[in-house]
Backbone as numpy.savetxt, mean C-alpha at the origin, in Angstrom:
# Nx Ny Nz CAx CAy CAz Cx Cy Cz
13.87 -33.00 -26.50 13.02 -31.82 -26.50 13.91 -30.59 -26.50
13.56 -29.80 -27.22 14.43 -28.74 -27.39 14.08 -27.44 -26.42
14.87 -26.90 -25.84 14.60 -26.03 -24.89 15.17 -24.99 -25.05
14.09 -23.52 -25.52 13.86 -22.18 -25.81 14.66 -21.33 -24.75
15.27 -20.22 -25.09 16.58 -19.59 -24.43 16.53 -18.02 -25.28
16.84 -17.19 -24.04 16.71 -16.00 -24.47 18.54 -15.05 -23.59
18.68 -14.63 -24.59 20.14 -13.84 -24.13 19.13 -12.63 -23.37
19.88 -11.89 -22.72 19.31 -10.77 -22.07 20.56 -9.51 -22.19
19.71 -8.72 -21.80 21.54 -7.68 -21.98 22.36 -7.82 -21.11
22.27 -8.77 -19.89 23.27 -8.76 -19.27 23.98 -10.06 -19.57
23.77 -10.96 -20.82 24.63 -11.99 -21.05 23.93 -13.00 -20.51
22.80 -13.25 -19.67 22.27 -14.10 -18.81 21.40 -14.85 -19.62
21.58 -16.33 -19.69 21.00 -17.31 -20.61 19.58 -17.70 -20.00
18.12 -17.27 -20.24 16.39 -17.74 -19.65 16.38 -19.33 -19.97
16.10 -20.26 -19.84 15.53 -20.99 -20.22 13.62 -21.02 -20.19
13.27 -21.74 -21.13 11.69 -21.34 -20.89 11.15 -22.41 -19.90
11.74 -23.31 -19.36 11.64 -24.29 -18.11 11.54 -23.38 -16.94
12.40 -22.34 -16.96 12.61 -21.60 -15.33 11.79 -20.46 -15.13
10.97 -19.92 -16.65 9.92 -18.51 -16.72 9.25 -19.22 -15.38
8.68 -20.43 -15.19 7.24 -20.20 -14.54 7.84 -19.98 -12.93
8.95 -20.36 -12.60 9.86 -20.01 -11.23 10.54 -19.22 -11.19
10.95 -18.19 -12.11 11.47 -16.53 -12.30 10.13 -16.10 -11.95
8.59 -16.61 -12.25 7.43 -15.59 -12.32 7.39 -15.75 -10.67
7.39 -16.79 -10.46 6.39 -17.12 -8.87 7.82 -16.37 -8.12
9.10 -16.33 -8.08 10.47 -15.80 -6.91 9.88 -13.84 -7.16
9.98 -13.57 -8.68 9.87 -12.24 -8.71 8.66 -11.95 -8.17
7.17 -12.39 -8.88 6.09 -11.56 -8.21 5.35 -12.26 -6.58
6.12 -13.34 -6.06 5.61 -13.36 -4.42 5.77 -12.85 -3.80
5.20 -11.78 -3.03 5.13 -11.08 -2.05 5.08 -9.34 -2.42
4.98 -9.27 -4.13 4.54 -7.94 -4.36 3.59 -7.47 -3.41
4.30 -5.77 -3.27 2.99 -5.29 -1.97 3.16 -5.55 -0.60
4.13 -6.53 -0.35 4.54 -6.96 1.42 5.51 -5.57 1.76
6.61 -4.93 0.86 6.87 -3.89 1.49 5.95 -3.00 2.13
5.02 -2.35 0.89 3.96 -1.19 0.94 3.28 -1.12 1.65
2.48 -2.45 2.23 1.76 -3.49 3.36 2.59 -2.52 4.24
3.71 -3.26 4.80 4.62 -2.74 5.85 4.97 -1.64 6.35
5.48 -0.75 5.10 5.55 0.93 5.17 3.93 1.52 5.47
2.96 0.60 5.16 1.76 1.32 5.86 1.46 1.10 7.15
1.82 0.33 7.47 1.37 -0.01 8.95 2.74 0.41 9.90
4.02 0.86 9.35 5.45 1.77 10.44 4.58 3.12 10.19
4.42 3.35 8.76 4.06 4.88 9.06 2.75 5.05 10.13
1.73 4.63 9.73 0.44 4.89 10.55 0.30 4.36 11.95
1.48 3.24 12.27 1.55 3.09 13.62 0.68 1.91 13.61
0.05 0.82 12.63 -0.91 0.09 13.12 -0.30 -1.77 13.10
-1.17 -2.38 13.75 -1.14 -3.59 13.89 -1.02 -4.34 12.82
-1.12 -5.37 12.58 -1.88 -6.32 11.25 -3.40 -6.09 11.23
-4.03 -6.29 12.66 -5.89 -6.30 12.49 -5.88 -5.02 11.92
-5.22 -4.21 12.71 -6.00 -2.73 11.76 -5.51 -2.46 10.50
-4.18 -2.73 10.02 -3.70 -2.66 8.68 -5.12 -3.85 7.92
-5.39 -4.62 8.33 -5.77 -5.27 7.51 -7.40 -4.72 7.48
-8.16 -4.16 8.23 -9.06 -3.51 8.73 -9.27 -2.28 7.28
-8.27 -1.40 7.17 -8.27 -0.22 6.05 -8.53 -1.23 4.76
-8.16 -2.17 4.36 -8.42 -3.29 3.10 -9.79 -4.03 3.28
-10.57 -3.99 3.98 -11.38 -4.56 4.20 -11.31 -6.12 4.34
-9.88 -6.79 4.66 -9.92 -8.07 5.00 -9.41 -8.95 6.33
-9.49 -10.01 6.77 -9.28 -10.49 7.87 -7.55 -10.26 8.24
-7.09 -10.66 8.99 -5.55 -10.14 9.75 -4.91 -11.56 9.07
-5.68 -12.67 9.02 -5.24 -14.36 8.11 -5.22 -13.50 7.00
-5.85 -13.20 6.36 -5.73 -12.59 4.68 -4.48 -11.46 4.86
-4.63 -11.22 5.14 -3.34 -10.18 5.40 -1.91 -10.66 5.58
-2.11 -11.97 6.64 -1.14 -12.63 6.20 -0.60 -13.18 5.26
-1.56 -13.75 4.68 -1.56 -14.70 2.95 -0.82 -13.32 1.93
-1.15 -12.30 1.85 -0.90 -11.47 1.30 0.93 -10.56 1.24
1.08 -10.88 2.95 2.88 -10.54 3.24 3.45 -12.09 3.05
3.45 -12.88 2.85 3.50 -14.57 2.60 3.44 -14.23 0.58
2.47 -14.40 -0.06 2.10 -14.87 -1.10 2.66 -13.66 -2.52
1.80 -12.40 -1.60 2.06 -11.10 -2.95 0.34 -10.61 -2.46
0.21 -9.59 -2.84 -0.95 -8.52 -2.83 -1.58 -9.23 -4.02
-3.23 -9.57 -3.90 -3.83 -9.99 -5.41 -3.82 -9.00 -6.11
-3.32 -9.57 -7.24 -3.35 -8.03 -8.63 -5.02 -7.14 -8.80
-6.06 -7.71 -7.88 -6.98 -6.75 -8.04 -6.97 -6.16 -6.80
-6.34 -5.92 -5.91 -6.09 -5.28 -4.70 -4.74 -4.30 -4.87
-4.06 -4.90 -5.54 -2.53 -3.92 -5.75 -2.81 -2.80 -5.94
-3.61 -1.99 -6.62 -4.30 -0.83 -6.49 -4.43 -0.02 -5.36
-5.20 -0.80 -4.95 -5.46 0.42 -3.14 -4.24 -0.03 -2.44
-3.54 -1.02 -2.91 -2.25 -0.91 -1.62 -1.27 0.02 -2.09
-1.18 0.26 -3.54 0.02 1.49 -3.72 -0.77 2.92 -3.85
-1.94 3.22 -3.76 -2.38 4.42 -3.41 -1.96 4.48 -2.00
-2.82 3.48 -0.89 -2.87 4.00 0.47 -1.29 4.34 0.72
-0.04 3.02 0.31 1.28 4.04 0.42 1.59 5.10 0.17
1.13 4.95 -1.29 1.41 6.99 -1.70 0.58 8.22 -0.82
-0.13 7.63 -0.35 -0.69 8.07 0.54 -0.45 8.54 2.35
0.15 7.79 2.64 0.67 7.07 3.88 2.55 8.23 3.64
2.78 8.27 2.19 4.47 8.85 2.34 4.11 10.67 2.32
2.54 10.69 1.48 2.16 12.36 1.70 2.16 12.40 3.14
1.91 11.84 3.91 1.58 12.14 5.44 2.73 12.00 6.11
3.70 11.63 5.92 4.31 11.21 6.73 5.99 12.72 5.83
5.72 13.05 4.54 6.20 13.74 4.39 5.52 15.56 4.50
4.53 15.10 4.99 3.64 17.07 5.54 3.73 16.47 7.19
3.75 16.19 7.71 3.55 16.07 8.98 5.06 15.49 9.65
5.02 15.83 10.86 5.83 15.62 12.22 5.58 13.86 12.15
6.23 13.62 11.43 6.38 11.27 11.77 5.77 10.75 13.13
6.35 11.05 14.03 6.17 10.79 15.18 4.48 10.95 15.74
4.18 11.81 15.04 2.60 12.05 15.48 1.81 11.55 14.36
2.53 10.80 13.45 1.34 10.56 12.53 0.35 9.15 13.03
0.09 8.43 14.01 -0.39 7.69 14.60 -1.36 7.79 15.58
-0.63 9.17 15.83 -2.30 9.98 16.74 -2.89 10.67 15.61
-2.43 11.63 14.42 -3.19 11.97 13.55 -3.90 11.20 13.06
-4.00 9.87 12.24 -4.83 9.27 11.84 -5.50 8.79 12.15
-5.12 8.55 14.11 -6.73 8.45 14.78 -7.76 8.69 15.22
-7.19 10.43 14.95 -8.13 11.57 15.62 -9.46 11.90 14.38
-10.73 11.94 15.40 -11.87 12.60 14.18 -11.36 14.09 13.42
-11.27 14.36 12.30 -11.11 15.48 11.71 -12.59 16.60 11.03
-12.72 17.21 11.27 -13.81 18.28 10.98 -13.80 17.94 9.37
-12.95 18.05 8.24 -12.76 17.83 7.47 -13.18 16.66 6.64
-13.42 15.61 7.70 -13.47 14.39 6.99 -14.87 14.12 8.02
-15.95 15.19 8.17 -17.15 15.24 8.65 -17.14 14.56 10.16
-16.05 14.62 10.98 -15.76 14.04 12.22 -15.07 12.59 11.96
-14.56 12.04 11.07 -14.45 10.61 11.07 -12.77 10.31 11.23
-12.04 9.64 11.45 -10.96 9.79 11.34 -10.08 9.15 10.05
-8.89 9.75 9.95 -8.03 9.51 8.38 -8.40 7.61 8.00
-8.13 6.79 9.15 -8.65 5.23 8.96 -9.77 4.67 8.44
-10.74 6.15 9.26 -12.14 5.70 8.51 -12.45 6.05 7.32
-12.51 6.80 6.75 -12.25 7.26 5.65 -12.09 6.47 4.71
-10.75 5.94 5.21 -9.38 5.05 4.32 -10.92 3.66 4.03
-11.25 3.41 5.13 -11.91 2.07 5.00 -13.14 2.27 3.82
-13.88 3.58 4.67 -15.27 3.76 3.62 -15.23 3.89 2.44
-14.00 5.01 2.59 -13.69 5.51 0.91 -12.99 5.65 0.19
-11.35 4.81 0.89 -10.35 4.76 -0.32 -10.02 6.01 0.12
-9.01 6.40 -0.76 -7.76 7.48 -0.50 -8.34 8.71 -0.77
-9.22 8.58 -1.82 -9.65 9.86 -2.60 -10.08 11.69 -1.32
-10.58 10.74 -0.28 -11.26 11.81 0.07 -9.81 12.87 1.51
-8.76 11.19 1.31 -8.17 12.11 2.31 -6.98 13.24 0.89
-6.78 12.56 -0.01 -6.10 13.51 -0.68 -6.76 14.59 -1.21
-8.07 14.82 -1.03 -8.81 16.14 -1.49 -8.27 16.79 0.11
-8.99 16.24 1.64 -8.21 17.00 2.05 -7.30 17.89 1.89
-6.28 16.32 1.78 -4.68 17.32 2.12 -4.65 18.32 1.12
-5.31 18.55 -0.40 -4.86 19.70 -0.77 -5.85 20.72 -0.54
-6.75 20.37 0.21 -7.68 22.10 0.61 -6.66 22.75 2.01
-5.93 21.83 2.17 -5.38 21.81 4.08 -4.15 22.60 3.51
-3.46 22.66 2.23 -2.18 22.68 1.82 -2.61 23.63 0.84
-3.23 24.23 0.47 -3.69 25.09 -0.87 -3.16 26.82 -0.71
-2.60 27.33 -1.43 -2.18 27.92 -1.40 -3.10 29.22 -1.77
-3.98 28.81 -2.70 -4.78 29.61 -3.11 -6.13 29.92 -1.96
-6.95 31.13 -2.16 -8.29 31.74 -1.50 -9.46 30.65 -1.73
-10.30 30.13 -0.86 -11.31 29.53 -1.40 -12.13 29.92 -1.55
């Protein structure tokens, strides 16, 4: 049986035997950083990290274990990009009481709840009415 081979630019010989174990080493655990950097920045557990996703703290595990499902990878690299605006406008150290406190802004609810009800959208309208430079 003849076995398919690809040069790469770094000289490095693929075989098409090893694609399906290059796929599963590279994409397991996509999202376990971002996972992580969300829950140092915001200060939270696994239950509550896993709480903002709407899934159990076991799923959450499967997820730092396995890779983020590609229809979830979405809200996990918003809420980071999200999670690095906050943590780059604000004092670090307090961003763990900020996101637990009710905000007037977010109709009394706090940055978590939000996160849960509605996805990122409503805290990044916040941050730029909070950050706006312009008259409203």
């Amino acid at each position: 049986m003849k076995r398919l081979t690809a040069l790469t630019s770094t000289g490095l010989r693929l075989e098409a035997a090893a694609m399906p174990d290059l796929y599963t080493r590279v994409y397991a655990r996509r999202g376990s950083r971002a996972l992580a950097r969300i829950a140092q920045v915001f200060g939270l557990n696994k239950t509550e990290t896993a709480r903002i996703f709407g899934v159990s703290r076991q799923a959450l595990d499967e997820w730092y274990a396995k890779g983020v499902p590609m229809g979830r990878i979405g809200d996990v690299t918003r809420t980071q990009a999200l999670a690095e605006a906050l943590h780059d406008r604000f004092v670090p150290e307090r961003l763990p009481q900020i996101v637990r406190s009710p905000l007037p802004g977010l109709d009394g609810a706090t940055i978590l709840a939000a996160l849960r009800a509605h996805g990122t959208v409503a805290i990044f309208d916040l941050l730029d009415r909070a950050f706006s430079y312009t008259a409203a």
